[in-house]
Structure formats: C-alpha cells, structure tokens
N, C-alpha and C positions, 0 to 999 in steps of 0.2 A: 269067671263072672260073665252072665249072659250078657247081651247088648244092652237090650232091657234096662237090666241093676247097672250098668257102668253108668246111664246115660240118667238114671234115677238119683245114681248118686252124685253124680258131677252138677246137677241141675240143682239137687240139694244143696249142695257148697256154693254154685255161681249165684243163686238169690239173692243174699245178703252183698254181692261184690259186684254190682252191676254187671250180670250175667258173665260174667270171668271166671274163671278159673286157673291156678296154674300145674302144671306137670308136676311138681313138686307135691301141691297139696293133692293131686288127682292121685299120684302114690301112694300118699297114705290114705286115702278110703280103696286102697286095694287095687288100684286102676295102673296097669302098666304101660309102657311107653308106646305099645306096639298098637295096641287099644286106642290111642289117643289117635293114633298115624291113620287108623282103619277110620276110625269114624272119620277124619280128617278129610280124606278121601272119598267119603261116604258122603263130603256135604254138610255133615251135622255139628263138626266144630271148624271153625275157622282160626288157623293161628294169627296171631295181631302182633305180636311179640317175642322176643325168644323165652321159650319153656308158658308162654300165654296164650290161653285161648277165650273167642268168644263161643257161648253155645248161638249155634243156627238160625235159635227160633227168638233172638232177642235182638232188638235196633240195635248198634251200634253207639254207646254213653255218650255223652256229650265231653267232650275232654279226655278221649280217649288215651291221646299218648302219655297223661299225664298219670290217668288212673292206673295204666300198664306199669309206668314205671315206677309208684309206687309201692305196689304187688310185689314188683322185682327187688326192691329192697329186703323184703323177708319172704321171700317165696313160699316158705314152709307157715306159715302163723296162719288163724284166722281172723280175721279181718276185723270182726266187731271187739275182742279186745286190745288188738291194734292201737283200735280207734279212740280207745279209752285210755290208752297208755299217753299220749298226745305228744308233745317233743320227742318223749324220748322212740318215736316209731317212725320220725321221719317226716317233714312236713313240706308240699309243694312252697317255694319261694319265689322273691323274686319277679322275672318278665313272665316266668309262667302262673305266679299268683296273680299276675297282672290279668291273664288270657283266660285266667278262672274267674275271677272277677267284673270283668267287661270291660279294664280301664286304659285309656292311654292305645298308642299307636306302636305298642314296639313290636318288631318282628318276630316273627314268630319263631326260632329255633332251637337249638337245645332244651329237654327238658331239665328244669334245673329243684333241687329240694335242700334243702337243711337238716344236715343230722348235726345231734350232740359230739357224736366220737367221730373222730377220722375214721374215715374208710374210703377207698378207690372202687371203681367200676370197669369194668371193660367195655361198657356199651359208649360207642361215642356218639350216642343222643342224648347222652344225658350228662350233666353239670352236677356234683357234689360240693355244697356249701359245709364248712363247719362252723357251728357258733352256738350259744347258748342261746336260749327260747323260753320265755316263760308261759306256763298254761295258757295266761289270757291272750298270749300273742297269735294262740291258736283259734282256728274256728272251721267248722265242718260246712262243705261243700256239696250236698249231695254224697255226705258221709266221705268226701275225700278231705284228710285234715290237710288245711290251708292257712298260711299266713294272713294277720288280719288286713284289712286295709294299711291302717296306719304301722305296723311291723314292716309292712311292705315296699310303701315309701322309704322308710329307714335303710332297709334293707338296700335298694337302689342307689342311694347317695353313699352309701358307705361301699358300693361296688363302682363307684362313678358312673354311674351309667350318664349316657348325652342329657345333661341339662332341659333341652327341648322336650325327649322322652319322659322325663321327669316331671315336668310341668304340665305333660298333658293327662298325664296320670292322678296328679292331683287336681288339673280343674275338672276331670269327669267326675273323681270322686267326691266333692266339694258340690257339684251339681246334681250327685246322686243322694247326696245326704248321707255318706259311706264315711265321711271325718268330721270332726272339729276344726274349724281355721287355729281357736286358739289354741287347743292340747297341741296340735300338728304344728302352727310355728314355734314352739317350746321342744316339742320333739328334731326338731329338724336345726336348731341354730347352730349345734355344734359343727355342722358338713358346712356353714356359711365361706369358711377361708378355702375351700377344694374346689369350690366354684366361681372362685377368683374376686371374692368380696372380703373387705380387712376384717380381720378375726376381732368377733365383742360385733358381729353385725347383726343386730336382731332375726331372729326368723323370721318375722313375717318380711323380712325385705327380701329374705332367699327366695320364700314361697313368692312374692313377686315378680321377683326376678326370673325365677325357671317359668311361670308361666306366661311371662313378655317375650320370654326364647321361643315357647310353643306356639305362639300368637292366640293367647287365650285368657280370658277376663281371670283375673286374680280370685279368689273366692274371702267376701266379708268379712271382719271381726266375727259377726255373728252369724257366718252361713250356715242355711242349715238345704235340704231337699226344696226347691222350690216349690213342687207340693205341698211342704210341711207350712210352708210361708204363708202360700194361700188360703192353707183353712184360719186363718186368725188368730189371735194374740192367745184367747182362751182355750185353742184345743191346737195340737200338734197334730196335723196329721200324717198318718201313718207311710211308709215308702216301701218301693216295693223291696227294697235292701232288707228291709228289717224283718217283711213278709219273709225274706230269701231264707235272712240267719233266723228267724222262728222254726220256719222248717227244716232246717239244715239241707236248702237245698241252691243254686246257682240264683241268680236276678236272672238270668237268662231265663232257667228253666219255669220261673211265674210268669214268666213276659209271656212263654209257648200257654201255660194253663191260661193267661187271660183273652191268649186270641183263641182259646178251644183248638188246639193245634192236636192231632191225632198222632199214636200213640206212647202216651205216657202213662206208667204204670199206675194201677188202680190206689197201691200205697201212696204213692209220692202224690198222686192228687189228693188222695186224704188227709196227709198231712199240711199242702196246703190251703186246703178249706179252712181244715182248724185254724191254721195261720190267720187267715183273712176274716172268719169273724170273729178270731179275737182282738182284732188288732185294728177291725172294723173299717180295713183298706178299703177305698173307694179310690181308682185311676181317676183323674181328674183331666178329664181331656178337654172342656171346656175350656178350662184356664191355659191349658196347651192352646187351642183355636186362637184366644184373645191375644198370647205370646207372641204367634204365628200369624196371623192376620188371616190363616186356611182354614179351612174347615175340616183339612184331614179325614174326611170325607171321600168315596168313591159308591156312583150308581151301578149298578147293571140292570139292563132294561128288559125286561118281558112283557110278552100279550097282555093285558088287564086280568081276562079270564083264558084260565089253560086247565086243564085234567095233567097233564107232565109237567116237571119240573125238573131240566137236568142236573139233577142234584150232583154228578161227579164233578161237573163242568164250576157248579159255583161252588164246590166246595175247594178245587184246586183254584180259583180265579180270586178268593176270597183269602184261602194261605198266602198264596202272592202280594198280597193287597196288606194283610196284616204285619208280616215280615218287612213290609216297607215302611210300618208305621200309620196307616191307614185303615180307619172303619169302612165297612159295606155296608150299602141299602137294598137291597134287592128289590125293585116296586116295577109293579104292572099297568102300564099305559094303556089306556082305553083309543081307539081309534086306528088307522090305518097309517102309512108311512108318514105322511106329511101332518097330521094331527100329535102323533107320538114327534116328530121332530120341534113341534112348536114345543110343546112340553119338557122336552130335553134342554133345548137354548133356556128355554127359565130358570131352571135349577140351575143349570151353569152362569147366569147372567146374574142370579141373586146368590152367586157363590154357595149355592148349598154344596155344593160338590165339584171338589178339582178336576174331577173326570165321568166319564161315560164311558162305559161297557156295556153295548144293545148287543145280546141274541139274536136277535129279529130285525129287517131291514127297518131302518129310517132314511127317507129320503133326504138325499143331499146335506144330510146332517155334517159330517165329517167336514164337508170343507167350509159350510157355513161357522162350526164349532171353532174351527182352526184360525177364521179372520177377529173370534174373537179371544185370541189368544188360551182359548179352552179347550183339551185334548179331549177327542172323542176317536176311539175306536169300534167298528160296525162288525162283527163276528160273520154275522151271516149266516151264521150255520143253521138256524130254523128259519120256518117260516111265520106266517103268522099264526097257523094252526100248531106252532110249535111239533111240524113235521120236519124230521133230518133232512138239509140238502146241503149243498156245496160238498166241501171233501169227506164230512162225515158221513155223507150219502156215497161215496166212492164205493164201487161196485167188484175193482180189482183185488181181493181176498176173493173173491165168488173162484175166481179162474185158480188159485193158488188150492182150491181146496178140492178142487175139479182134479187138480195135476197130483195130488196127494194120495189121492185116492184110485188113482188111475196108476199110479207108481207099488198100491196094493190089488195089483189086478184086477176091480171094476172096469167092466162095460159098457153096462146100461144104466142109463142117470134117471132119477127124478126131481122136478124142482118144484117144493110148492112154495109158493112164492109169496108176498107179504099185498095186501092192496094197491093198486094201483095209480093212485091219487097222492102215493110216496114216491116221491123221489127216488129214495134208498130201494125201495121195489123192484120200480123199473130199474134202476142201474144194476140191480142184483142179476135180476132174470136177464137181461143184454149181455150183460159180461158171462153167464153160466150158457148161456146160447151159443155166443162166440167160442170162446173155450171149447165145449162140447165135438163145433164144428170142426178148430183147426186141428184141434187134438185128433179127430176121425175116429170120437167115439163114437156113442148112441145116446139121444136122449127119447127116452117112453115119452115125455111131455113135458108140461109145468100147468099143475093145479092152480087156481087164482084163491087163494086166499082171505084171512082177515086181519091177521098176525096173532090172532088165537088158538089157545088149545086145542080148540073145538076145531078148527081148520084141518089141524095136524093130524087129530087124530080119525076124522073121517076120508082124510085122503089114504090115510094106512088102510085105514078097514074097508075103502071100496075099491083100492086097487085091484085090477083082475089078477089071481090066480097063475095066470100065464104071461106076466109083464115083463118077467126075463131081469125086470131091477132088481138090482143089487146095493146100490148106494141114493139115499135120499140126502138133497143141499136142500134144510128146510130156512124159510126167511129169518127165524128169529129164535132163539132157544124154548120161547113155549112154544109155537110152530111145531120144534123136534121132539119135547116132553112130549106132547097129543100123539104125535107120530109113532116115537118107542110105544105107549101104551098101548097106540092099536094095533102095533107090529104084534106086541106080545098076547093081547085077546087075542087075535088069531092064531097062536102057539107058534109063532115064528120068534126065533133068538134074534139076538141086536148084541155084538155086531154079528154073528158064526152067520149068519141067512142074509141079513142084510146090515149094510151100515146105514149112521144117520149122521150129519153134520147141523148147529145150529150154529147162530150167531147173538152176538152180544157178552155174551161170560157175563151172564146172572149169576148170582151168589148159588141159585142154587142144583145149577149145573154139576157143581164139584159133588153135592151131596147127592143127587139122584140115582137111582139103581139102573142101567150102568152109568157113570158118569157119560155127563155130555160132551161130542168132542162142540169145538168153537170158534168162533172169530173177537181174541177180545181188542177193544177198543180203548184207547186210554185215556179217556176222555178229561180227568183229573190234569195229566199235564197240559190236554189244549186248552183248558180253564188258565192255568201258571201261564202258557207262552200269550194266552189275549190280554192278560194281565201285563203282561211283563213287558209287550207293546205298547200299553196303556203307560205304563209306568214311565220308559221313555218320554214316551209324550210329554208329560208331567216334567219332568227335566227337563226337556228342550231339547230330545234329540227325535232325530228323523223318525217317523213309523216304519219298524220293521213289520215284514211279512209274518203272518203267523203261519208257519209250515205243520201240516199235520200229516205226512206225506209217512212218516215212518211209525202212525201212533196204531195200525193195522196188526194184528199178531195173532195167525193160525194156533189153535192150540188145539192137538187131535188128546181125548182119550178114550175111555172103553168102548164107547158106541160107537167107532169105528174100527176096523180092521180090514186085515187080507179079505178077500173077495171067497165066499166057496169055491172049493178046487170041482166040483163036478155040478155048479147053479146050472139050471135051466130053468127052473121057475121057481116065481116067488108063491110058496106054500100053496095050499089048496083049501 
C-alpha cells in the first residue's frame, strides 16, 4: 500500500475518533506496523499511547488521556458502535468523569473507567472499576461515553474518595445546573455512616456536610444553574450543561465555541449551533457583572482612525482575556497621548472596564491607572500611525538572514528596504548594514522603498545587469513578491540566479510560486503575554515585563538557496 492509501485510510478511520487511531485497527485496513514506524518518523503520526496514534494534521482532543484509554480498552472495534453499545463498552468514571466534566478539584491521576466484567490492564495509568451501569448512567462527552453527573458522585462516596473533594464536586455541579439537590440527597444518604454521620442521617445533611469540608455554599432544596434562576419563574433558562449534553459535546468545549476560540472542527460547531437555537442559550453575563460587582470587561486601545489593525496581536490578547473569563472591547481613542489617557481613566473610573490594554503610547497613563487601583498596561508596540516600534521593530533577524545566506555562499547583498518614517525600516537596514560589514561581505546597496509590490518589483527590473547580487533582504514579503516577479520578467530563476528573502510570513508566502523564504513573527503570543500582564494586574500581582525577545523566527524556503557556483552577473 502507497503512502498515499495508508495515510487515506488511517484519516478515514481517525475522523469519527477524534483524529486517533490505533495499530490494531490500522491492521485491519491493511496498514502494517512498519508503515505506522515510517510515517511516525515522517512526522505524520504521532504516538500518544501504546499501539495509539494521533494523525499530524489534527490539534491534540481535549481529554486526551482519557480518550487513549478508552480506545485501549477494545483496540480492534469501531468506535461509533462502541458508542452505542454504552456500559457494556466501558465508560470514563469517577475523578476522571470529574476532569471531563469540569467539576471539583481532585488530582489529576490515574485514568480510571468502569467496565461491567472484570478484567485487568497492564498500563499503570490506568484504574479499572467493575460494577454494573445503567444506560441512563451514561452520557456522551464529545462521543467519549462518560459517567453522568450524578453516577459520578455516587461513584466517589462508594470509593471514599476525601469528603472535601467530594463536596467540591458537588457544589460546582449544583452551580452548574449539572444536579438535582433533591434526586442527589436521596441518591447519596446511603454513604451518610462512611462519612462518619449516624446511619438514618438524611442526605441532604451529607451533601451539607462534605461541602462545609470543601469550604463551599451547600446547594438549595431547589437549586438549580443560577442562570436558569435568573431568567424567571416562567421560563428556565437554558445552561451551558445542557447546550454540552444536546450536542454531546464537553461544557468546556461550548465555553471555547462562545469565546470563538480557533480551531474547532466544522461538525462539532454545527452541532453546537443546533444546540443553541434550540435551546435558545443566551450567556447571561449581565447577571454575572451584578453577582460580581465587575464588569468582566477588558479595553484595548487603538488610534481612533488607522488603515492596520493588528489583528494577530488582538486576536491572541483577546484568547487570553476570554480563558480568563473576560469580554474585549476593542475601541479607538481620537486625540494624542494625554487626550486618549483622559479617556482611559474614565472607563476605568466609571468601572466599564477592569483593565487597559493600549497599543499606542498613553501618557503617564499606567501609574495614574495604578493609584486608582485600575490595572493598565501600555504595549507600546505602535505608534500613533499604527507604525511597528519597540521590539516588534527589532531589526536583529535582518543579520540572521544575512548569516544564512552567507552560510549558502552569497556575496553580494541587496537591501531594498521598507520607508523610512518606520522604525522597523530603519532598524532593518542598520542591522543589514552592520552585518553586511562585520561579516566582510559586499553590499550593491539598499533601494529606499515603499513596503509595496510595486517597490520590489522595480528595484528587480532596474538593477544593473552587472551587479554581481546574488541575494536580495527585501523589507516585507510583498517587497520580495515584486522582487521574484521582476527577477523573473527578466528571465532570471529565484533561487538558481539569485535569492530573495522577505519578512513577515503572510499567508501567502507559503502558496506563491517559489514559496517565500521569511521572517515570521508571532505576534499572536505577544497579544497572550500583554494580556497575561494585564491579567496579573487584575489580581494584584506585580507587572511583569512582556518579553518578546524570542517571538523572531527565520524561516528560509524555495526562494532562497546556495548561491551560483560560477555568478558573475546578475542576468543581462
């Protein structure tokens, strides 16, 4: 079997299994062990387990070890009748129902499941339960079958698990709208005497009881989601629990769909759409604010008017922010530092927002922010023209690409370089100057550019003839698009005549004919680390530094190469 069909077929089978597979089942679609080792090696599968793999090109499930070790249970079967078989196929239990669930604080260790028959394992991460299971006790997880809630609790006091652990499990789920107080103190009276209460002691004094050990408010007669509370006597509203089990997918995994969290499969969001208007979920974060007395709330500040919007920057600063539990605003201050700073203290002062995240300088914002106990952090990284400066304008990749290319036998450099009124510009062409020098190559020159196509590709097409370059460090990746193109009007190859390097790793670098080599930037986590600054803040601990020191990353491809073994000139 070619690479091809092995890798058609295994992809075939990992669909339905959260891109998994195991050795066992890759056997029977024909796929031998040796096959598995190669691609392994290749990159293309990664083992996660014994005899399991993920394929490459799929994120890593959420609940990984738990979904491995279910697999492992029947290695050979396919999964979707598995999943239909329900008890009798094996079901997560237990601390690890708990870890699929989102409840309670226990430790994370052993995976543990419930089968109907005895049977042993050799894997010592994993826990075998035996006991009987009724269908309903079951319910699918993102199609991994799981222990319900309230099986789960059960499950726990009949394993003694600490009291404490027990209690926290049930007041998250009691705050989730995940139980009944009153099915669950009827379920739970019999374990009352294990917990060192006189036997005939009602359940709801246990459920009391374990969660006065976890230091956590007991849940009502008639508790139910404190969302479901809010919308009023006449209508129940809906939780995101119930979103979860409509689509048989985690409460985690709707938390990631409501903050628009990137990538999750196209099914699983469709499935939760359906969920949601049918069920006509509406988050209710209002009524969270009034709980809270916050606004739950987070700014980040840009120029009023800008043509850029560094969208990696707020969509990583904005992940950060939602994983904490926090909406963004993203809004544009009209005026200069000390005008946008008057405008900041207001939002903060009229509590629209627990914090500030400025792009752009604001004057003396931060420590004015700070006396009034309101965390603001100042980025820095533009200007007010929303031009790159500080470390994102860092010029050091310019010398790394310099020395790359000099390591494939280049000479003679050309830089055409980005406007001059940029920061990132000038730092580029300084650091490609220096370099150039200590190295004791040559450089033809540096064109002054616009950071346009059109720049690039007229400095290709009027270079002289007899310029001896070899390698061009264009400012920006359309910079080096213009460049290739007028390398190649001229009937000169890229790289075999000459190389080109650009910058940035635009998307469509990777797809251009030849690809472009680059400098990518990762701009997405300096978004998370000013965030995650911010976030401190927010708690009360000191501002960290945002280091962006390592977010730099040369990445050469087709449009550069060895240098010609006999250049003298560039084409004619």
């Amino acid at each position: 079997m070619r690479q091809g069909d092995v890798l058609k077929a295994l992809g075939a089978r990992a669909a339905d299994q959260w891109g998994l597979v195991t050795a066992a089942q890759a056997k029977l679609d024909g796929v031998q062990g040796v096959q598995l080792l190669r691609l392994e090696r290749a990159g293309l599968l990664r083992s996660v387990g014994h005899g399991v793999y993920l394929m490459s090109d799929v994120a890593p499930p959420e609940h990984l070890r738990a979904k491995v070790a279910w697999l492992r249970l029947a290695p050979k079967a396919a999964v979707r009748p598995r999943r239909a078989e329900g008890p009798r196929a094996g079901v997560i239990s237990h601390a690890s129902a708990c870890e699929v669930h989102g409840l309670g604080d226990l430790p994370a260790g052993r995976v543990e499941l419930t089968v109907r028959t005895r049977r042993t394992t050799r894997d010592e991460n994993v826990v075998l339960h035996c006991a009987e299971m009724r269908p309903e006790e079951v319910t699918l997880v993102e199609g991994l079958p799981v222990t319900t809630v309230e099986r789960t609790i059960g499950d726990l006091l009949r394993s003694r698990t600490e009291g404490a652990h027990v209690g926290a499990v049930i007041a998250d789920a009691a705050a989730k709208g995940a139980i009944s107080a009153d099915r669950l103190a009827g379920r739970v009276e019999p374990f009352a005497g294990a917990y060192g209460l006189p036997p005939g002691t009602p359940g709801r004094k246990l459920v009391e009881t374990l969660c006065e050990q976890a230091g956590r408010v007991p849940p009502s007669e008639t508790s139910e989601a404190p969302e479901a509370r809010e919308a009023g006597p006449d209508k129940k509203r809906a939780t995101i629990w119930e979103v979860a089990q409509r689509a048989g997918v985690s409460h985690q995994t709707v938390s990631r769909y409501l903050k628009n969290d990137g990538g999750m499969r196209p099914a699983t969001r469709e499935r939760i759409d359906r969920a949601v208007a049918e069920l006509n979920y509406r988050p209710n974060l209002i009524a969270r604010s009034m709980r809270t007395q916050k606004s739950n709330r987070i700014t980040i500040v840009l120029p009023e008017l800008t043509n850029f919007v560094p969208i990696p920057i707020l969509r990583g600063a904005s992940a950060a922010a939602h994983e904490a539990g926090y909406m963004t605003d993203v809004v544009g201050l009209e005026g200069g530092e000390s005008r946008r700073a008057e405008s900041v203290l207001s939002l903060l002062e009229t509590q629209q927002a627990e914090g500030v995240l400025s792009l752009v300088p604001v004057a003396g914002l931060a420590d004015q922010a700070w006396d009034r106990r309101r965390p603001v952090v100042v980025l820095g990284e533009y200007d007010d023209d929303m031009h790159a400066r500080g470390e994102l304008a860092n010029g050091r990749p310019a010398e790394q690409i310099v020395r790359y290319l000099a390591g494939q036998g280049h000479r003679r450099f050309l830089h055409i370089a980005g406007s001059r009124t940029w920061a990132s510009a000038r730092n580029r062409r300084a650091v490609y100057v220096d370099a150039i020098d200590r190295l004791g190559l040559e450089s033809y020159g540096v064109v002054d550019g616009d950071w346009s196509v059109r720049s690039g590709y007229d400095a290709a097409r009027d270079l002289p003839a007899d310029s001896g370059v070899t390698a061009v460090l264009a400012a920006n990746d359309f910079v080096a698009m213009g460049a290739i193109r007028g390398f190649q009007d001229r009937g000169l190859r890229v790289p075999q005549d000459v190389s080109v390097f650009g910058w940035d790793n635009e998307q469509f670098t990777e797809y251009f004919l030849p690809t472009i080599s680059t400098v990518d930037i990762d701009r997405e986590t300096l978004g998370r680390r000013a965030m995650g600054s911010l976030l401190g803040l927010i708690r009360g601990e000191p501002e960290a530094t945002v280091d962006v020191s390592d977010l730099f990353r040369v990445v050469p491809r087709a449009s550069s190469g060895p240098a010609p073994g006999a250049w003298g000139a560039v084409g004619s």
